[in-house]
C-alpha positions, 0 to 999 in steps of 0.5 A: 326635176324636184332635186334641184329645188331641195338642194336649193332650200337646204343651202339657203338656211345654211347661208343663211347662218353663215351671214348671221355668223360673220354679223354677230362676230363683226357687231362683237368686234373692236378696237378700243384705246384706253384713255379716250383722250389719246385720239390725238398724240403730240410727241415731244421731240424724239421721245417714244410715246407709248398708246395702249388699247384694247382689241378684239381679234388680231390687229394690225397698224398702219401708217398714213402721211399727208399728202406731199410728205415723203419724209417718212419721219415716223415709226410704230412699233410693232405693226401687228399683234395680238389680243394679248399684246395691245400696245404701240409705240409711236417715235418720231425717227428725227427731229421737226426742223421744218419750222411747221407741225409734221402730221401723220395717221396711225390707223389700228385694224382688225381685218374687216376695217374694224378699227380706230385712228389716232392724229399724230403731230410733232410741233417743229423746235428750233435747229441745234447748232452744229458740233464743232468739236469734242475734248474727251478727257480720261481720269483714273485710268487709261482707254483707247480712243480720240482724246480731240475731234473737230468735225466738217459738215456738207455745205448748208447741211447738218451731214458730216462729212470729215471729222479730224482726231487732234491738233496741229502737225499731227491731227489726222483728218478723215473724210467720206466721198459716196458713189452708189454702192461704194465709198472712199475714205480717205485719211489725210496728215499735213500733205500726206494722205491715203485711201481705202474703198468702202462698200456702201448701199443706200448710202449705209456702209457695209464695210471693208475687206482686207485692209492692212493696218500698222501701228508705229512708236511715236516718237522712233517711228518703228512699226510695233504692231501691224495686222489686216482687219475686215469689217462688215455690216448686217441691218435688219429688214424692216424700213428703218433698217436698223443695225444689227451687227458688226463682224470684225476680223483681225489677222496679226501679223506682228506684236510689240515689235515681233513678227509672229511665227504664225498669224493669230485671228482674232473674229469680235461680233458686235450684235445690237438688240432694239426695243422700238428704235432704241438699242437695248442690249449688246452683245461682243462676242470675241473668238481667238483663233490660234492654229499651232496648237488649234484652238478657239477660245471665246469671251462674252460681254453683254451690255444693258441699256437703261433708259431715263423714263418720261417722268424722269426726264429723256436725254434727247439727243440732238447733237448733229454729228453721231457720237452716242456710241463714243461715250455710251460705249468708251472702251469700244473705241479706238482708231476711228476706222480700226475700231468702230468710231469713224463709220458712225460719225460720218452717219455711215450706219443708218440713224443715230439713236435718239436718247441717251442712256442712264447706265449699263450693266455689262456681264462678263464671261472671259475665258482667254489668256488675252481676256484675263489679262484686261480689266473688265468693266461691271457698269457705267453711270452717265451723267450729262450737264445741260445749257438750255436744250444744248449737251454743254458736257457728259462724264462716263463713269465706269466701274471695275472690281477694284478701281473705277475710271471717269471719261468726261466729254465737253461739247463745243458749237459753231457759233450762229451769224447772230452771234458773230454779230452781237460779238462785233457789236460788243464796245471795246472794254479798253475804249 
């Protein structure tokens, strides 16, 4: 009977402390941002915004909207970490044409509720006018890619859903219809037009198996080139899902006019690495496989982004057709659809970037008979002209080891009803 009484008394001490324990390290704990004045964040467009703190124990951040917002409009990066990683970036993943501030909470916490908040706002900016179209104009060298692209928007919509590559009897015009999980591209010339299925989800492509491509001479109508070409699209897991990889897969079945003995493969994978929202690197790894003899031979091309910093001022991106990789990466391009150009106009995979970078360095490791016979690019230097806050031009200039090329982009608008009525208004010069 006095067992129970003794058992009793030596456990209360001992909860006791445990208390007093879990007291003292909760009185210890905190999350402190450095600069007192960053309780309330204003962001400037899409521009990342970076918040330091200090914290205690692991952290973690979340995101909290008003009531009604379903938009879902902005990003922290990362959610989570730890004493030795105190920092945040907040972007906001478009831009504010609501014509009213766009508010969210960013709350950071320890686990315990110990932790701080900071009131996010993005002032809304007028909306841009539309892309009307691109001239993209190559000087010192050739590439491969559209030189004239016009483009067609949803009614009432800043979503484009056809673009045309030229002019006249020859402009080819391509378009998207979406059906859950699949879509159809369809390429139209005058009267004549062809289709072929895409597979979709969430409105985000995730590419096509099996389509046969064949290139003719221009002016005989000879088929010189022909091959069958699979496309496939990665996105990672996060709520963005952003992408991560592009897979692309050619059999070539004729070259130059000549039908091969055996069909060559050829595996190009266009891996994407962030930092935030913004891409950072790239990888383009190309795989040629031959089967008599049986060999494989890979070549490596890394691409590194720098971005302009806040002081020296952003390049936002606020053109509304999704052209960024058409002049960041030039030498990537190609016929939209063979390449990689028309599944990112029509916003096909996932959000533009935002910002538009400064330079890249590209390191090269080329070792195929295909690859040594190319010129490899070390740099391109981007420079971008400005009328107001509209992209008016941008020039890419690319560096070789003994040569350099300059691709030059202009931008034209569809003018606003505004305009059409000051150009009505406007006194006959000859009256």
């Amino acid at each position: 009977m006095q067992i129970k009484p003794i058992l009793l008394n030596a456990l209360l001490p001992l909860c006791l402390l445990t208390a007093l324990a879990a007291s003292c390290a909760h009185d210890d704990a905190y999350v402190d941002i450095e600069d007192p004045d960053m309780h309330a964040v204003t962001l400037a467009g899409t521009n990342p915004f970076t918040l330091r703190f200090r914290a205690s124990a692991e952290w973690y951040a979340r995101i909290f909207y008003e009531q009604g917002d379903t938009t879902r409009w902005l990003n922290v990066t990362p959610l989570s970490g730890s004493p030795q990683g105190t920092s945040i970036t907040i972007t906001a993943k478009s831009a504010n044409y609501t014509g009213v501030d766009r508010r969210a909470r960013v709350e950071i916490k320890l686990p315990g509720n110990i932790g701080t908040t900071v009131q996010v706002t993005q002032p809304p900016v007028p909306r841009p006018r539309r892309l009307a179209g691109i001239r993209r104009i190559v000087t010192g060298g050739t590439l491969d890619g559209p030189s004239e692209i016009s483009f067609g928007y949803e009614e009432n919509e800043d979503v484009v859903n056809s673009f045309t590559v030229g002019s006249g009897e020859g402009a080819v015009t391509y378009s998207i219809k979406k059906s859950g999980t699949t879509g159809t591209v369809t390429m139209r010339i005058g009267e004549d037009e062809s289709s072929f299925p895409v597979k979709m989800l969430d409105g985000r492509a995730y590419g096509y198996e099996n389509l046969e491509w064949s290139f003719a001479d221009a002016n005989t109508g000879i088929i010189l080139d022909r091959s069958t070409v699979t496309i496939s699209f990665s996105y990672d897991t996060s709520e963005d899902k952003l992408l991560k990889q592009v897979s692309r897969q050619e059999t070539i079945q004729m070259r130059n006019g000549q039908t091969l003995d055996t069909a060559q493969v050829v595996r190009q994978t266009f891996d994407y690495f962030y930092d935030n929202l913004s891409i950072d690197s790239i990888s383009l790894v190309t795989v040629y496989y031959t089967s008599n003899p049986a060999v494989n031979v890979q070549d490596t091309v890394q691409y590194k982004l720098r971005y302009p910093t806040r002081e020296e001022g952003y390049q936002d991106n606020n053109l509304t057709a999704d052209v960024w990789h058409l002049f960041v990466l030039p030498e990537a391009q190609g016929t939209p659809f063979y390449s990689l150009t028309g599944f990112r106009i029509l916003g096909l995979t996932g959000y533009p970037q935002s910002n538009f970078p400064e330079s890249v360095t590209i390191n090269s490791q080329i070792h195929s008979p295909q690859g040594k016979q190319a010129a490899w690019a070390s740099r391109y230097l981007y420079t971008y002209q400005r009328n107001g806050e509209e992209l008016s031009s941008a020039a890419t200039d690319i560096t070789y080891p003994t040569s350099s090329t300059r691709v030059s982009m202009t931008f034209a608008y569809e003018t606003t009803e505004d305009e059409d009525e000051n150009k009505e208004e406007e006194p006959d010069e000859e009256a």
